[in-house]
N, C-alpha and C positions, 0 to 999 in steps of 0.2 A: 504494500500500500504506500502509493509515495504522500510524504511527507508536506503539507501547506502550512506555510510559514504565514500568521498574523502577527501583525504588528503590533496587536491588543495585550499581546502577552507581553512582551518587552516593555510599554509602557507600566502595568500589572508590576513587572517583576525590579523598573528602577521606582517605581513608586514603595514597593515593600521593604526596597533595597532603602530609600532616604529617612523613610520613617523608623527604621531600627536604627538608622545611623544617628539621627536623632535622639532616639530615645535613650542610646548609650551615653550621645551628651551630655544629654539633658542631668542623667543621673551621675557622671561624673562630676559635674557642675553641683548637684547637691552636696558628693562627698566632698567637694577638693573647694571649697568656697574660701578657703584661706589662700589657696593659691589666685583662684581669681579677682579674692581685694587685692590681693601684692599687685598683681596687672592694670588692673584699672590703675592704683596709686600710682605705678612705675607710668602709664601712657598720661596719668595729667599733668606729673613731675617733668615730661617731657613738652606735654601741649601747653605748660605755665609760659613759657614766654610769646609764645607764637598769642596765646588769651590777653595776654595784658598787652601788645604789638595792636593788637587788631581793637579791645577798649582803648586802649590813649588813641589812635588815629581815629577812632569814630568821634573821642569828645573833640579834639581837637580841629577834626575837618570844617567844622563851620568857622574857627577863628582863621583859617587857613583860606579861605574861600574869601572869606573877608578883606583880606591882606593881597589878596591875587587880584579881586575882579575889581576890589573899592581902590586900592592901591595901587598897585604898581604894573596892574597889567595898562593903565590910562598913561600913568606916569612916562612909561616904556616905549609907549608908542607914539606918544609926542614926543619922543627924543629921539627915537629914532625908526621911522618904519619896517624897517627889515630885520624886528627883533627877532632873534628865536623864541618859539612859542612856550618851550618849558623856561624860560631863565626869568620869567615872574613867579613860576612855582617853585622854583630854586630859591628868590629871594621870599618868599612869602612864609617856603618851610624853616628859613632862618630865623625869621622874624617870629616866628608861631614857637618855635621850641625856645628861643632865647626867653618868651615872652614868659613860658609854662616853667620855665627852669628859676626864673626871678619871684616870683609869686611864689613856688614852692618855696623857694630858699625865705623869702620872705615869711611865709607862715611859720616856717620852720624855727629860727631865729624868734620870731615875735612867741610863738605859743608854747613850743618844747620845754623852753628856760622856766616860764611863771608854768606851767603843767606840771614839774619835777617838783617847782619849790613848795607847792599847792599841796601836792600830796606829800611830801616830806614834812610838811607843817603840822600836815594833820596827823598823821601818822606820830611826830613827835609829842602831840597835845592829846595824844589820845586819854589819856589819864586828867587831864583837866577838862575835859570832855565831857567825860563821867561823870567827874564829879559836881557838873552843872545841871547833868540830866535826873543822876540821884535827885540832889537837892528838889530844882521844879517840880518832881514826880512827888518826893517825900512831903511836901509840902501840901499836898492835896487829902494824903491820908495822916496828917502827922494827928488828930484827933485818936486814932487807932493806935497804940503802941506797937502790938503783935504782928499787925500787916509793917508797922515801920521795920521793927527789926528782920522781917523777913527780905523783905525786900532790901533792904539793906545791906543782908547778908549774900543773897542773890548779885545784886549788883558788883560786890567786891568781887569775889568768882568771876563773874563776866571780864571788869575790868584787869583783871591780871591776865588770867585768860588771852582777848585779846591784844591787851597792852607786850605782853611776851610774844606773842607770833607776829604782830607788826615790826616789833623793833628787834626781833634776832632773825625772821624768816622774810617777811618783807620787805624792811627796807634794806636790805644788803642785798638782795635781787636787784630789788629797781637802782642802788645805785651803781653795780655792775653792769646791768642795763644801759643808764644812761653813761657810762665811763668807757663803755665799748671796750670791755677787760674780753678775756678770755674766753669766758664763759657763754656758750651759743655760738663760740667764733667761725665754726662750720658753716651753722645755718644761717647767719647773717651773711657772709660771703656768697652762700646759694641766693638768697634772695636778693643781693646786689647784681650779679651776676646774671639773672632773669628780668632785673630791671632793666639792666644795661641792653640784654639782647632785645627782651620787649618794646624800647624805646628804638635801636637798627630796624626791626622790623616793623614798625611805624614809622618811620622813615622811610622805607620803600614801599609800603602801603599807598602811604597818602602821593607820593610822589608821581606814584603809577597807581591809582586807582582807575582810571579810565579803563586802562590796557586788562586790570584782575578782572573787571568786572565784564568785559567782553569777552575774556575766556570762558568764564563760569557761565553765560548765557551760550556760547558756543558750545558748550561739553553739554550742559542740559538739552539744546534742540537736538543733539545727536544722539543722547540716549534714550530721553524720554517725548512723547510725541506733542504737535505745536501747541494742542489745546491745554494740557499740562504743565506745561513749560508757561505759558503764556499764563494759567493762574499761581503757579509758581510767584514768578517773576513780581506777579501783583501781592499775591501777599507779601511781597517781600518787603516791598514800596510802600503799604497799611504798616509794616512793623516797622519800618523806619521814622514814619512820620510819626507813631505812636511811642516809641521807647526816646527815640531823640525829641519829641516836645517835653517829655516827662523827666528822662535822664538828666537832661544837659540842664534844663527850667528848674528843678530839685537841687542840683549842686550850685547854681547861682542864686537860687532863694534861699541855702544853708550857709553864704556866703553873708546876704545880708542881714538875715537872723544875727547869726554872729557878730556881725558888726555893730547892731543894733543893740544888741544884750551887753554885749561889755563897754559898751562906751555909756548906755543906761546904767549899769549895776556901777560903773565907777565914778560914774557923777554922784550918784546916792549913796556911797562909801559901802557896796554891800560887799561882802567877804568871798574870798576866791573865785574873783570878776573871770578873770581869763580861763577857769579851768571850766565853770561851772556855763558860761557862753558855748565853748568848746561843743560840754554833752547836747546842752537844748539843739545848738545845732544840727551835731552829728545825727542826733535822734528825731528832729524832725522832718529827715530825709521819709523816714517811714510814713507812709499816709495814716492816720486817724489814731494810732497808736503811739505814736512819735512824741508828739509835747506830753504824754501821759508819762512816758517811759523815760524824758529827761527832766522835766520838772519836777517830780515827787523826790526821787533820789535827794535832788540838789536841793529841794525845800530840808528837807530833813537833814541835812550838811549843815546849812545854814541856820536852823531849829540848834542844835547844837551848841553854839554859838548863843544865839538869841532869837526866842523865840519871837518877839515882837518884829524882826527884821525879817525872818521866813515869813510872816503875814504879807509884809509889806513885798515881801521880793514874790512869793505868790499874785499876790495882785497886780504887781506889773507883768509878769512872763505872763498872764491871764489876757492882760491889754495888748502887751505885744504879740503876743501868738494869733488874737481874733485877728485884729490890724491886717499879718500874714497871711491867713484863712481866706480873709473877706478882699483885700486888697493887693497883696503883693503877689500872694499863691499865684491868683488866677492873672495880673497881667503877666508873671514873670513864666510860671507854666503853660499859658494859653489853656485854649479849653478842656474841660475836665475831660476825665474819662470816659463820661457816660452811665457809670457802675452807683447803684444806688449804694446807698451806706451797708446794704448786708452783706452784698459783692465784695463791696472792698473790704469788711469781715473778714470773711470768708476766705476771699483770697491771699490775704495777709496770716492766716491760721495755717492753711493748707500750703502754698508757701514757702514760710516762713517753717513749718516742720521738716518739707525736705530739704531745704537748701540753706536756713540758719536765716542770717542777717542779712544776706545777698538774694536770698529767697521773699522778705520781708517787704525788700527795696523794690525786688523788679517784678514780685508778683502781682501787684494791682495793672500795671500797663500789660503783662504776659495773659494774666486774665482779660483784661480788655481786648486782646488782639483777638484770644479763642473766642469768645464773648460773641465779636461781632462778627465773627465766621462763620460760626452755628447760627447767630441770627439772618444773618443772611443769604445760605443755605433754607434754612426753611422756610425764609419766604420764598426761594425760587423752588422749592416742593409745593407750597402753597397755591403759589400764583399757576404754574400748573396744575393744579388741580381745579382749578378753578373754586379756591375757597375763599375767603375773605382772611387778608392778614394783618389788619390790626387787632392789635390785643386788646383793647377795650371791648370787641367784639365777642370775643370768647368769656366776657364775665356774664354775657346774656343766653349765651347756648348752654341747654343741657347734653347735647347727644347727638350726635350724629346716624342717622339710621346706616341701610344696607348699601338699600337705593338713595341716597348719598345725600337723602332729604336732611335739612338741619332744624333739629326741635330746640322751641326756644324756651325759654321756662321766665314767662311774665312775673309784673311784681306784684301781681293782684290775683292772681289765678294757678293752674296747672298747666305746666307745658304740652303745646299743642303742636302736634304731626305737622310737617307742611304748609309753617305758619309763613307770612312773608319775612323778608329780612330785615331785621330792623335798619333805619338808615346811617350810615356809616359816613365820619365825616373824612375830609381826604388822607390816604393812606401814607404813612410817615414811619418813618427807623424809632419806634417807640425801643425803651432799653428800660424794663422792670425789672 
């Protein structure tokens, strides 16, 4: 009997062949999951400078754009017409990193110095601290004798306690820290080292952006097909306009917080101006969670001290922060996200649990991106379907039948089969 060869089998037999091969990875990936943190940690230890290379050229390209088209690409060519067309981007990348290199070093100088003394201060007054908080505290129960002595007793404990691990465990860290001794000399070199390369590779970034970003649309048409590539491409242009209004808006409005809060706390002689600006800042980068999470700390830093002055420094970070919210936020961020307050919850939680602090920061615009991809997805399920897509309209349907009738459930009655539709006014990017 001879033999007929189908193809069915072969298919059949590489299909049985990938899913075992599979399944054995899958389950060495169970057992060996210590091998595969090493990898991952070993491929990001590798991708750290090429990440920070491609962050600093993305904050920097608008200052850089700036300096090309406002500057010196005008300048250039009233001097001379037959300029080369890169040698404004030459001088504009000069002017863009000298510009990011002066301002660092400037922060660096002005904030580093009082941030050491700040916490050395207090770290060394830790014991007169206490003995400020005792008192205020003891003095509310001091009718009680039994609550005083316990508390009192309590409090010494605490205060040794912490008073011995600040001043034999932490403050010999932080001043080896700031002394640049020995100690971490590895890994501070690693991370000099990744700066330095991160900063080359921003450097040929921005220089040749034009030239990366026509390869990467050339490599995309060739592997994936035009309709693909072409929503590709567009979301990419929605995440750009969404993380660079939010990114770059957030680090120029934690600039002028800053500003605002220490030159406010040292007109009003409030205690550790420079350190206590710093957090509100750094913390108000976070959306909704931000002034929560630098304010309370540093009220209670400054409660410490004097209680009557944490009032008073509450009520201003209270004025300045609305100011922020109401006025500076939104001209300096442009338009919100769109994300009602639970969203940005939400995605501040979720987040913020995978990714930490960097999760916290870029997960309200990363939600916003998904946010309006899914919304705009199902209005184009919608709209073919021929259903009604604003939302307001769905608070009046109960149900959709088989036959594709939509029952509406009135506010005086019980919903009725094949009622007409109530009138819907014109259809808009509603974001609930």
């Amino acid at each position: 009997m001879k033999f007929r060869w189908n193809p069915k089998y072969l298919y059949w037999g590489i299909t049985a062949f990938l899913v075992i091969v599979a399944s054995v990875l899958f389950y060495l990936l169970l057992n060996r999951m210590d091998v595969v943190v090493s990898v991952i940690n070993f491929l990001i230890a590798i991708a750290t400078p090429f990440l920070i290379g491609f962050v600093t050229a993305y904050l920097l390209n608008p200052v850089m754009e700036f300096f090309e088209k406002r500057c010196f690409k005008p300048l250039l060519s009233k001097t001379n017409k037959q300029v080369h067309p890169k040698l404004a981007r030459v001088f504009a990348l000069i002017v863009t990193f000298l510009l990011a290199f002066a301002v660092v070093a400037a922060l660096g100088f002005m904030v580093f110095p009082q941030l050491f003394q700040s916490i050395s201060g207090i770290i060394g007054n830790l014991s007169t601290y206490f003995s400020r908080i005792e008192k205020w505290i003891l003095g509310f129960v001091s009718e009680n004798q039994d609550i005083v002595n316990m508390l009192q007793k309590q409090f010494d404990n605490i205060s040794k306690t912490v008073t011995s691990w600040a001043t034999n465990d932490l403050l010999p860290q932080l001043t080896n820290l700031a002394g640049g001794l020995t100690v971490g000399i590895i890994g501070v070199l690693g991370t000099i080292v990744n700066i330095c390369v991160g900063v080359i590779v921003s450097i040929y970034i921005l220089f040749s952006k034009e030239k990366f970003f026509a390869q990467t649309k050339k490599v995309c048409y060739s592997i994936f097909s035009i309709k693909a590539t072409n929503q590709m491409l567009r979301v990419t242009r929605r995440a750009d306009r969404v993380f660079g209004s939010f990114i770059k808006g957030k680090l120029i409005e934690a600039v002028i917080v800053w500003a605002v809060m220490f030159v406010g706390m040292s007109v009003f002689h409030m205690p550790f101006a420079m350190l206590i600006s710093v957090i509100v800042a750094i913390t108000n980068i976070i959306p909704f969670f931000g002034p929560f999470i630098g304010v309370i700390p540093s009220a209670v830093l400054i409660l410490v001290l004097d209680p009557m002055m944490a009032l008073y420094f509450v009520i201003f970070a209270f004025v300045i922060l609305q100011i922020d919210a109401n006025f500076i936020g939104p001209k300096v961020v442009g338009g919100s996200t769109g994300l009602s307050a639970f969203w940005v919850i939400f995605s501040i939680m979720v987040f913020g649990g995978f990714f930490g602090l960097v999760g916290m920061i870029i997960g309200v615009p990363l939600f916003a991106l998904i946010y309006s991809l899914a919304a705009e997805i199902a209005k184009n399920r919608l709209t073919q379907r021929d259903m009604p897509v604003s939302t307001k309209v769905y608070e009046s349907i109960d149900h959709i039948t088989v036959d594709e009738k939509i029952v509406y459930w009135p506010s005086d009655g019980i919903p009725e089969a094949g009622a007409p539709e109530p009138p819907v006014e014109k259809e808009t990017d509603d974001k609930q």
